[in-house]
C-alpha positions as MATLAB code, in Angstrom:
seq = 'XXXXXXXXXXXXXXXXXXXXXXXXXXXXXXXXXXXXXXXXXXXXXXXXXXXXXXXXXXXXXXXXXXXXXXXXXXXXXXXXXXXXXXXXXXXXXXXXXXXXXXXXXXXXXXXXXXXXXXXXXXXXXXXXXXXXXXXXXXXXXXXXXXXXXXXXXXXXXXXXXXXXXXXXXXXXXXXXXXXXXXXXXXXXXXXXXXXXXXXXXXXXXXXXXXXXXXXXXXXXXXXXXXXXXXXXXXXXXXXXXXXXXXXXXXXXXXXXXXXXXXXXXXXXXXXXXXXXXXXXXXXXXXXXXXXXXXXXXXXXXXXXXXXXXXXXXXXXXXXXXXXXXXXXXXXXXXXXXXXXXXXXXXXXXXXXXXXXXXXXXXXXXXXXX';
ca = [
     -72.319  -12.721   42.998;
     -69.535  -11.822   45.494;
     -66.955   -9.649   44.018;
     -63.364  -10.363   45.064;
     -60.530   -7.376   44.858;
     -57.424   -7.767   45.091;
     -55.156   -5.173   46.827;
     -50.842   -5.149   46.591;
     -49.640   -3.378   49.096;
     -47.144   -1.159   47.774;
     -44.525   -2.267   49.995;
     -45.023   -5.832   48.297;
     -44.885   -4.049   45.078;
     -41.850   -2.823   45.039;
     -40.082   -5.147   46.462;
     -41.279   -7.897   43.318;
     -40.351   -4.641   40.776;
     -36.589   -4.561   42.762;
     -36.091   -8.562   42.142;
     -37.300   -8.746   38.458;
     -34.817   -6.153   38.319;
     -32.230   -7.736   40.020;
     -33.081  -10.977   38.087;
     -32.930   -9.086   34.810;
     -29.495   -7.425   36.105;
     -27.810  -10.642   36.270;
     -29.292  -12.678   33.150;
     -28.480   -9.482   31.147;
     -25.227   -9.474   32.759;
     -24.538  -13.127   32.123;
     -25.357  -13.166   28.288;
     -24.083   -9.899   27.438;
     -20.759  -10.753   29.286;
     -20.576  -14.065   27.751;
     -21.046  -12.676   23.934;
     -18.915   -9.923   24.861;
     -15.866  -12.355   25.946;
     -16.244  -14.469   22.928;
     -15.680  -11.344   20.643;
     -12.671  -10.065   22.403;
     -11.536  -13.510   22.241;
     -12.029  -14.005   18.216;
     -10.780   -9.963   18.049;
      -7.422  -10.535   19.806;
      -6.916  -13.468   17.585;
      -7.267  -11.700   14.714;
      -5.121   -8.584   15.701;
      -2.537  -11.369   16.485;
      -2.567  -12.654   13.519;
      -2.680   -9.326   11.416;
       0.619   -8.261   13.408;
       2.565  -11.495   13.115;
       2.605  -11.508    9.603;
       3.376   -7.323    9.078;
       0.390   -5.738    7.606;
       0.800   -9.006    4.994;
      -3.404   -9.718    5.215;
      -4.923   -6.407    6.289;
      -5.087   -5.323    2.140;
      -6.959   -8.589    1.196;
      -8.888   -8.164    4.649;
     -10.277   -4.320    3.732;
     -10.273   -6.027    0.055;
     -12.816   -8.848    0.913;
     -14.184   -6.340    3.103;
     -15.937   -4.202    0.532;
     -16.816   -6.547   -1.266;
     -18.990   -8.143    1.291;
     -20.490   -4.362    1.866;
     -20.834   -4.311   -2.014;
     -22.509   -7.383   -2.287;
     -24.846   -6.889    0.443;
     -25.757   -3.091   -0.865;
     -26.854   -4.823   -4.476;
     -28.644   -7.556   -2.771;
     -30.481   -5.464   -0.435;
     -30.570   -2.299   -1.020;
     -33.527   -2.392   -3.677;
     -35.570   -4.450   -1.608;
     -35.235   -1.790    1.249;
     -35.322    1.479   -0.868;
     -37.857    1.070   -3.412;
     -41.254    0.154   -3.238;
     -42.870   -0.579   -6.514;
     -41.609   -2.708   -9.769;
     -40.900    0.270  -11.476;
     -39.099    1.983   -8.907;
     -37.214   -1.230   -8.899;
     -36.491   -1.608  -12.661;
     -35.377    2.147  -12.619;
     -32.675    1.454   -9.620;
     -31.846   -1.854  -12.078;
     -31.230    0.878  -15.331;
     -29.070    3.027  -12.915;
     -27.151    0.116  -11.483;
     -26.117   -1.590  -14.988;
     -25.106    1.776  -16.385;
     -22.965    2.237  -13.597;
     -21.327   -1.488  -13.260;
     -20.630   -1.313  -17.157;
     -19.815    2.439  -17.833;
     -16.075    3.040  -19.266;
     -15.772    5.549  -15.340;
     -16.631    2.430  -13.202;
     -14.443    0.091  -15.262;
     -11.507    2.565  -15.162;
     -11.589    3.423  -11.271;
     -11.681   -0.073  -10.676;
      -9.001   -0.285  -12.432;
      -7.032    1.605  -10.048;
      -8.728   -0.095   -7.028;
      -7.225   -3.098   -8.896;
      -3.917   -2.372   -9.014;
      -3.798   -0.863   -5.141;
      -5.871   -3.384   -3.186;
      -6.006   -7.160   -4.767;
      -3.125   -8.214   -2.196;
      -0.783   -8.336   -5.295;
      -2.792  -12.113   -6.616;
      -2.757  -11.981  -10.447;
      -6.501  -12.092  -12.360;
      -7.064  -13.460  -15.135;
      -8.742  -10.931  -17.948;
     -11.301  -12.951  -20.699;
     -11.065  -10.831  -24.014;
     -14.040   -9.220  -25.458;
     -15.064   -8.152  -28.782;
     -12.943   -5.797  -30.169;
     -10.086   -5.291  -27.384;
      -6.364   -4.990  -28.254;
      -3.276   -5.692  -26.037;
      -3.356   -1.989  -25.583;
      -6.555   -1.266  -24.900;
      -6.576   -3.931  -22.120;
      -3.065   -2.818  -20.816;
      -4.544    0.774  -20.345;
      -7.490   -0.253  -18.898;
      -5.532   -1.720  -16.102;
      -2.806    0.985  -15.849;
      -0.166   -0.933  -17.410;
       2.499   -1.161  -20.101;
       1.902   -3.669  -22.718;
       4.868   -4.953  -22.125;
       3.813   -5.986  -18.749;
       1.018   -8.363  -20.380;
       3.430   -9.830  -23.323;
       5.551  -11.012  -21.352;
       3.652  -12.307  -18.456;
       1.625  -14.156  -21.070;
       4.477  -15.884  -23.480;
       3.402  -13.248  -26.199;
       5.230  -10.990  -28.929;
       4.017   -7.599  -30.007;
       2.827   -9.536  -33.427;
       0.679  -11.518  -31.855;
      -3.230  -11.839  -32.396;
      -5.711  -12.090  -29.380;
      -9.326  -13.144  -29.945;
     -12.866  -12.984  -27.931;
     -12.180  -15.618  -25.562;
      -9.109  -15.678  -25.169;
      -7.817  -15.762  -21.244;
      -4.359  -12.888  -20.344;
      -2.985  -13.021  -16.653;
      -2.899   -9.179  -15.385;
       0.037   -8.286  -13.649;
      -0.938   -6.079  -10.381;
       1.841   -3.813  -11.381;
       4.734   -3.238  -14.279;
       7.581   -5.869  -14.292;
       8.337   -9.264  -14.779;
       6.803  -12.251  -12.452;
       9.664  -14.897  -12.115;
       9.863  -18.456  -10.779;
      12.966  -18.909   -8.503;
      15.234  -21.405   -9.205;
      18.002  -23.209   -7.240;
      20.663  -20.989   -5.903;
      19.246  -17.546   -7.003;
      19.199  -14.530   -5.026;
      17.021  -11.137   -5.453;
      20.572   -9.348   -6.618;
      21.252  -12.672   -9.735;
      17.094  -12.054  -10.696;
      17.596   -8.350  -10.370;
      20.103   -8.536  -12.860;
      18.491  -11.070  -14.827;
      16.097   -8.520  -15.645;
      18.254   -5.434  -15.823;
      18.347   -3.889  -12.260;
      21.510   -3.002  -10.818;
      22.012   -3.469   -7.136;
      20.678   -0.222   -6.202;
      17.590   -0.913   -8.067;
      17.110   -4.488   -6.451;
      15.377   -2.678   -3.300;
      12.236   -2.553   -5.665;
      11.851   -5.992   -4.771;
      12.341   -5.813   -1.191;
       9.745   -3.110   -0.921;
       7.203   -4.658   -3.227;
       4.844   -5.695    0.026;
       3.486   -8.661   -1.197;
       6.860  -10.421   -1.885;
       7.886  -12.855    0.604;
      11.131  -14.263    1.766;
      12.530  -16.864    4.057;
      14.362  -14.690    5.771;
      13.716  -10.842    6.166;
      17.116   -9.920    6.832;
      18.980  -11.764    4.210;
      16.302  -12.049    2.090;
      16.455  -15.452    1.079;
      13.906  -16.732   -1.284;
      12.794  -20.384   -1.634;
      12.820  -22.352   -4.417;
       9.828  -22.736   -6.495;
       8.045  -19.622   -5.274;
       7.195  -16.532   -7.553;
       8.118  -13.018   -6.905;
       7.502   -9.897   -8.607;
      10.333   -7.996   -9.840;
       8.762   -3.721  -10.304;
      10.062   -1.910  -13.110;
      11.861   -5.550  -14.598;
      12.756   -6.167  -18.380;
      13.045   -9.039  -20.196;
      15.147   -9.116  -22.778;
      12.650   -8.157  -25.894;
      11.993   -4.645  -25.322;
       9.784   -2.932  -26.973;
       7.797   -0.348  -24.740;
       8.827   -0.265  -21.567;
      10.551    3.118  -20.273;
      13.887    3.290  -18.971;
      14.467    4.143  -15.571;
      14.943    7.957  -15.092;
      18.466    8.679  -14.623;
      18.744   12.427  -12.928;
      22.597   13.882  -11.669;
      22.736   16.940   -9.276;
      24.188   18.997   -7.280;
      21.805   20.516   -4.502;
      21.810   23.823   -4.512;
      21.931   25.684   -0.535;
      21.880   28.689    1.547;
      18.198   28.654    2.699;
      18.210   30.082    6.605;
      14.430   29.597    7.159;
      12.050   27.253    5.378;
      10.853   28.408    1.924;
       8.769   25.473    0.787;
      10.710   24.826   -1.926;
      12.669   21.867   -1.717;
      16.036   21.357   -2.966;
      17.560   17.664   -4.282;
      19.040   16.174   -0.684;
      21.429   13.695   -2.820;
      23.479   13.776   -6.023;
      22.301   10.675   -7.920;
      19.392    8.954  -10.063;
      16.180    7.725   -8.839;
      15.733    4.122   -8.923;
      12.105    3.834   -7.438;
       9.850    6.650   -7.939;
       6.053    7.331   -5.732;
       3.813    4.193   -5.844;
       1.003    3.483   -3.566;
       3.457    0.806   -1.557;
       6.432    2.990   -2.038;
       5.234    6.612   -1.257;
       8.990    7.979   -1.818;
      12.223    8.361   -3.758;
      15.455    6.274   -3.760;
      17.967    8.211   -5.153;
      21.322    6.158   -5.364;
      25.034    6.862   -5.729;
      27.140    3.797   -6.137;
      29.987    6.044   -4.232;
      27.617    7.312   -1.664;
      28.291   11.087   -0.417;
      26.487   13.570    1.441;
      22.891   13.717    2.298;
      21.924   17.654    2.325;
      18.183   19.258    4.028;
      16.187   19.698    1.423;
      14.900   22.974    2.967;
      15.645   24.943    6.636;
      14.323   22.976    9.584;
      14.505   21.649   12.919;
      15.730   17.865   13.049;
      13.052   15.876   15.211;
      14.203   12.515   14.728;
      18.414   11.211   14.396;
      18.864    7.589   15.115;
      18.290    3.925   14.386;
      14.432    3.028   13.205;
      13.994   -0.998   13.552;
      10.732   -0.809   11.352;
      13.066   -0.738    8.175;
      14.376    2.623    7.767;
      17.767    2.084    9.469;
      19.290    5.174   10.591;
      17.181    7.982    9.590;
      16.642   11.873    9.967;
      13.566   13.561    9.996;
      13.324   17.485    9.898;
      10.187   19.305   10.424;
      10.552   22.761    8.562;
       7.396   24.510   10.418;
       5.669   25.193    7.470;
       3.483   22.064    7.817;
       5.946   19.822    5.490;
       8.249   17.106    7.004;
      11.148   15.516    4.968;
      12.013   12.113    6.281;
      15.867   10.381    5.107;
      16.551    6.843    5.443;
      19.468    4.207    5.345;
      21.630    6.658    5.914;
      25.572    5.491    7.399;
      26.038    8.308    9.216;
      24.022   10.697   11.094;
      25.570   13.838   11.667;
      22.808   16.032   13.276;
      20.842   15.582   16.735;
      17.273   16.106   18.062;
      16.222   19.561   18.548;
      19.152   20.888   16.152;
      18.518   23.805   13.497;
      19.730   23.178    9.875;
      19.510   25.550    6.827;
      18.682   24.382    3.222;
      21.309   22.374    2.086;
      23.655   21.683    5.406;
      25.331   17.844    5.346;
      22.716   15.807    7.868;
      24.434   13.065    7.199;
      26.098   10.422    4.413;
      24.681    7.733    1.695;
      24.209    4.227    3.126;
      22.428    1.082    2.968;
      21.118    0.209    6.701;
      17.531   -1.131    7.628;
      15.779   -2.631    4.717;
      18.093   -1.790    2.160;
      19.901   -3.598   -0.792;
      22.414   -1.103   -1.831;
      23.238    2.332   -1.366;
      21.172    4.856   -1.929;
      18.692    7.328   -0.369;
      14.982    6.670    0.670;
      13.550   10.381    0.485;
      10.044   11.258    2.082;
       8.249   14.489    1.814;
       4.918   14.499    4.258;
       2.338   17.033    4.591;
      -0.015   16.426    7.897;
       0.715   12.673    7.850;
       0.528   11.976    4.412;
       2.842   11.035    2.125;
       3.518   13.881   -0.977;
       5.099   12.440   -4.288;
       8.504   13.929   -4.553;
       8.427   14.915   -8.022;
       5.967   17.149   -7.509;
       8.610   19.409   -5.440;
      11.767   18.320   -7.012;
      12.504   19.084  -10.707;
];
């Protein structure tokens, strides 16, 4: 038997090791690259597309988002994290509790209202629920779900029974021929100060975002509208003042920066006050500051101030007429920064008032009383 061994030279060696390397190199390199390209391709598309139309799909994007990471943690996650039947029917108990309890209905709920992309659902009674008991399960006045579904406060709902919900308070209305947002404003009792509530309600759309123009056929919602039967809904708060003044340095307590009523309070799309004044007048610092921003803002604001009082608050004023401060100026509470207008995004006069704490937006009414 004559025994044969083989010997690779080491030189030989490494020079096969150095081209499987190159080899693998360049197929990695060629797959990779490819995959890579086609996801920066699909990516910038997308982007595109999000930015073109303003923000209008990125709620019902994150929306359908969750969903899909919902779906796939019910699905899967039991298969993955237990690993016996009862184990299983235990994570089953938990999961029904949750997906049924009053906490889980009630939060989503609120997720609801913030994140459906403003589309209407459609609510199938169940033993035992009223028109109130479904309106405050969805954060809404029963007004809201009268009139968006033809009824009067005498009327009876049964098991069964199918009731559009609203995304927010108001009135949904069909345009006709020849209407504008100021004739369906009035149509359901908004003045033309109060019309902006339509123009900021994100999920309205219009021909033309300058004029505004609405096309016939299409639905809009009008915030805060009343039909003529009213039974519940509030009245919009109606507050006149005169600021107070004579802060040098910033106190944290903010002062009213317009005389004037509110017509749109803090909603998760509007995370501010309009405060109007038919006759327009001064717009004051709501507290001692230095001004960081005076000009024109094309996103919408129009001309604008914003004044950062070193305390960690900012106080942002919009559609103003005239600016009468500059960058890098120091104001006390209460000076004149500038006057009552309606530029940028605005239907009337009035004031758009932000009050923001490290980036995010405070609710005004928390600060001014």
């Amino acid at each position: 038997m004559v025994k044969i061994t083989l010997r690779l030279r080491a030189p030989q060696f490494m020079k096969d090791i150095s081209e499987y390397l190159l080899f693998l190199k360049r197929y990695l390199r060629s797959r990779v690259y490819k995959w890579f390209s086609r996801f920066e391709v699909f990516k910038d598309f997308l982007v595109d597309m999000l930015y073109r139309k303003r923000g209008k799909y990125v709620r019902p994007f994150l929306h359908f988002g969750t969903i899909g990471l919902i779906f796939f943690a019910i699905t899967i996650g039991p298969v993955i994290f237990t690993s016996n039947g009862e184990q299983q029917q235990a994570a089953s108990n938990v999961l029904s509790s949750t997906v049924y309890g009053s906490d889980f209905l009630t939060k989503q709920a609120e997720e609801v209202r913030q994140f459906r992309g403003g589309e209407i659902i459609v609510h199938v009674v169940g033993e035992g629920e009223t028109i109130s008991s479904i309106a405050s399960l969805y954060g809404l006045q029963q007004d809201t779900i009268l009139w968006e579904n033809n009824l009067t406060p005498t009327s009876k709902i049964k098991p069964g029974d199918e009731l559009r919900i609203l995304p927010i308070d108001g009135v949904r209305h069909k345009v006709t021929r020849g209407e504008t947002i100021y004739t369906i404003g009035k149509k359901y009792k908004l003045d033309e100060a109060q019309v902006q509530v339509i123009v900021d309600y994100p999920f309205n759309e219009f021909l033309n975002d300058e004029t505004f123009e609405l096309a016939t056929g299409q639905y809009i919602m009008v915030p805060d509208g009343v039909k003529t039967t009213v039974t519940t809904m509030p009245v919009t708060r109606v507050v006149y003042t005169t600021p107070d003044a004579g802060a040098v340095t910033a106190s944290g307590a903010f002062v009213w920066p317009a005389a004037g009523r509110i017509t749109q309070g803090y909603r998760f799309y509007h995370k501010a006050w309009d405060i109007a004044n038919s006759g327009g007048g001064p717009i004051l610092a709501a507290d001692a500051g230095t001004v960081v921003a005076s000009g024109w803002d094309p996103s919408g604001y129009g001309n604008k101030v914003v004044i950062d009082h070193g305390n960690g608050y900012v106080t942002l004023y919009a559609h103003m007429s005239v600016l009468q401060v500059q960058v890098g100026q120091r104001v006390n509470r209460g000076d004149v920064i500038g006057q009552m207008g309606s530029t940028g995004r605005s239907t009337g006069v009035h004031l758009h008032f932000e009050i923001r704490q490290g980036g995010v937006l405070l609710d005004p009414g928390n600060f001014l009383r």
